[in-house]
C-alpha positions in Angstrom: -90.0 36.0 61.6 -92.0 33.4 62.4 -94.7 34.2 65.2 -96.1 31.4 68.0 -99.6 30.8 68.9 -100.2 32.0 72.2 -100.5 28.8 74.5 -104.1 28.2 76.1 -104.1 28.5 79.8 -105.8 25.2 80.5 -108.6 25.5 83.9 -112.3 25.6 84.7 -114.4 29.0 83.6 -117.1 30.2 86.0 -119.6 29.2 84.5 -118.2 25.3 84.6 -117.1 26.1 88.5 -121.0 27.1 89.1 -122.5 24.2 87.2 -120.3 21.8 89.0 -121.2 23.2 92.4 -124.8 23.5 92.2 -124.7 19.4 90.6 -122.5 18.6 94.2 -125.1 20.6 96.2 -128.3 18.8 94.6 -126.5 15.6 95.1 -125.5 16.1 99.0 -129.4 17.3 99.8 -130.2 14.4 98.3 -127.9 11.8 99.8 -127.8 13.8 103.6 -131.7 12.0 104.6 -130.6 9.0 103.8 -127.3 8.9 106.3 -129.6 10.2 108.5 -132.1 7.5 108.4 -128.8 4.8 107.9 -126.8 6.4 111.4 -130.1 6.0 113.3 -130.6 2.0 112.2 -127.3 1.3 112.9 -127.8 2.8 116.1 -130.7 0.8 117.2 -128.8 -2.1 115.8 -126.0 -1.1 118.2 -128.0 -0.5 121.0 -130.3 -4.1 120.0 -127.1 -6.2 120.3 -126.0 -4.4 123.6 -129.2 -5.6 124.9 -129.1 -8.9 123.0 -125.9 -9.9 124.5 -126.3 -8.4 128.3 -129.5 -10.6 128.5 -127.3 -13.6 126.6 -124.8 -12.7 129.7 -127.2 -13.0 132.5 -128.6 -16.5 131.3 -125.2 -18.0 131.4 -124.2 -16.3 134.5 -126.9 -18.0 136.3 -126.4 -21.3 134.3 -122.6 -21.2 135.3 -123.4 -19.9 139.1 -126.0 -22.5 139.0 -128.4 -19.8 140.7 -130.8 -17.1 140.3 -129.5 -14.1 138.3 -131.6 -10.7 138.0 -131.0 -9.1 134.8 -132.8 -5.3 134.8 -133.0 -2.1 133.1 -131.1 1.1 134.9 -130.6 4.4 135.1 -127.7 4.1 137.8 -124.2 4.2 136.3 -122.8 2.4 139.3 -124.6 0.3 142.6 -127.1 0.1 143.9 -128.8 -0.1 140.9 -132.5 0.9 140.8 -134.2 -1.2 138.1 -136.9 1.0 135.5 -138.4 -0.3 132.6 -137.0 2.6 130.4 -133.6 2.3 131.4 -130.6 3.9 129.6 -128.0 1.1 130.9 -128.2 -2.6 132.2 -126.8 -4.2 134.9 -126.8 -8.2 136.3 -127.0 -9.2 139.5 -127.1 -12.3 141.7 -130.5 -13.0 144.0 -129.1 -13.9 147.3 -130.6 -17.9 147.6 -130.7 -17.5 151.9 -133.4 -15.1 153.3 -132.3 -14.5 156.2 -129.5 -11.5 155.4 -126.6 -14.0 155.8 -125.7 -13.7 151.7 -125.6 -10.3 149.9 -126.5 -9.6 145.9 -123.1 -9.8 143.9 -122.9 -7.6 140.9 -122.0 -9.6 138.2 -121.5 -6.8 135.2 -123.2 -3.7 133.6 -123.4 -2.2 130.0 -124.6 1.0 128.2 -127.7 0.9 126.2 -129.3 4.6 125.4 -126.6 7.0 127.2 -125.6 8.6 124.3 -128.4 10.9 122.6 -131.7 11.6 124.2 -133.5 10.3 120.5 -133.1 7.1 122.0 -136.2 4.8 123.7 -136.0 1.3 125.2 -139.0 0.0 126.8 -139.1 -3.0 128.1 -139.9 -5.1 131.8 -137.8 -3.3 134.5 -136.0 -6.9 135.7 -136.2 -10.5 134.2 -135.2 -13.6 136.2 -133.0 -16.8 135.4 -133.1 -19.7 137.7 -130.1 -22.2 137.6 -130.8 -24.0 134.6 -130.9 -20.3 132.1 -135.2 -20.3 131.9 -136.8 -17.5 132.9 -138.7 -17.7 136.5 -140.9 -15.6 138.7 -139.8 -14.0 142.0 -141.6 -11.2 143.9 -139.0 -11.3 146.7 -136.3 -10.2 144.5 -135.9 -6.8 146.7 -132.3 -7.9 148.0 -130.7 -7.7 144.2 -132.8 -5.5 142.6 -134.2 -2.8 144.1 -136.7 -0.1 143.2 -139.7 -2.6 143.8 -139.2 -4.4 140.6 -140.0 -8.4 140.8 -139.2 -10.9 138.4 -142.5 -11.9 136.5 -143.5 -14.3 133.6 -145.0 -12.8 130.2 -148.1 -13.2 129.7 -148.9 -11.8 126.3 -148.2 -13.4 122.6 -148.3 -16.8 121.9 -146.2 -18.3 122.9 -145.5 -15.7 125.3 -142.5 -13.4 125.6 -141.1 -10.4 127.2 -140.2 -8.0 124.8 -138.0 -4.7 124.8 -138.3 -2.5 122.1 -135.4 0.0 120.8 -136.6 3.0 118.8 -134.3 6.2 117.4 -135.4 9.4 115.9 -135.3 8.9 112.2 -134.9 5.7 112.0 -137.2 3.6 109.8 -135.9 0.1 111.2 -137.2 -0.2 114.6 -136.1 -3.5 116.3 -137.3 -5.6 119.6 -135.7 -7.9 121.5 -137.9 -10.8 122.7 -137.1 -13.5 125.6 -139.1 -16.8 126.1 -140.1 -18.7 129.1 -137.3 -21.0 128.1 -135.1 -18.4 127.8 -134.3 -18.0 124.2 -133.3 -14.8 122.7 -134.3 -13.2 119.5 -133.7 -10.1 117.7 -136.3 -9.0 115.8 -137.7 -6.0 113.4 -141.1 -4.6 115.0 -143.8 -4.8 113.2 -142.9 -7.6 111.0 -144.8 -11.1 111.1 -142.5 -13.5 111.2 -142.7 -16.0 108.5 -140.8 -18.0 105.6 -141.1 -14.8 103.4 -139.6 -12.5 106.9 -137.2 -14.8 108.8 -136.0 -11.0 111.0 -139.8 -10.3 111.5 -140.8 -11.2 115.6 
């Protein structure tokens, strides 16, 4: 009678299931700092172009109102909005052009910046004004539209001179500012960086 081999039960041993495991943990402890650091850059890239666009918004609000618009930095979720120069939203606003209480501030639109995560930090100049052709122009009498004592002032620092609102996260390596001109061009920048043929992102 002839006999058959015994068929080999095909499957991992213990010691492969340990060897594999211990290879998967070494390789998530080394990827998990490095998703860390990439969530918080795309973070303050998020939060960058929130700012980016709300000022982009507010220039050609007051170029197509063909008036002074108040862009500023908030806290409030909804009006009256009281501008600070750490604010965690934004919010644009029209600057009455009559003195004498016969026209009102009309809100024009908000937007979330930092609301999400207390990691978060954007400094910049509480309120920035447009005039009717989308440059950037002074106005201490601005306490109609934008309240908390904030007035609309020209940079003063850099050359040329800018206003410029930085957004920094916990763990991220990539800190970014957005800067605005007297002319009232935008530009997204990395902080820190020299800009230069070599560092076109650098500020």
């Amino acid at each position: 009678m002839l006999i058959q081999p015994a068929k080999r039960v095909s499957g991992f041993t213990i010691i492969e299931m340990v060897v594999t495991m211990g290879i998967f943990a070494v390789l998530v402890a080394l990827a998990v700092p490095t998703m860390r650091t990439w969530i918080s850059n795309s973070k303050v890239r998020a939060i960058s172009d929130a700012l980016q666009n709300g000022l982009r918004l507010a220039q050609s609000e007051s170029l197509r109102r063909s008036r002074q618009v108040a862009f500023e930095l908030t806290n409030n979720t909804a009006a009256p909005f009281t501008a600070v120069a750490s604010g965690r939203y934004w919010a644009i606003i029209t600057i009455p052009s009559m003195t004498d209480g016969t026209e009102t501030p009309a809100f024009v639109e908000s937007g979330v910046l930092a609301a999400i995560g207390s990691n978060v930090a954007v400094t910049g100049p509480a309120a920035v004004c447009f005039n009717s052709v989308g440059r950037l122009v002074s106005n201490t009498s601005t306490a109609t539209a934008v309240t908390g004592g904030a007035s609309c002032t020209l940079p003063t620092t850099g050359t040329p001179p800018v206003w410029a609102y930085g957004v920094t996260v916990t763990g991220a390596d990539r800190p970014l500012q957005v800067t605005l001109s007297p002319g009232g061009q935008v530009h997204l920048c990395v902080q820190g960086t020299t800009l230069s043929p070599s560092n076109p992102d650098g500020c």
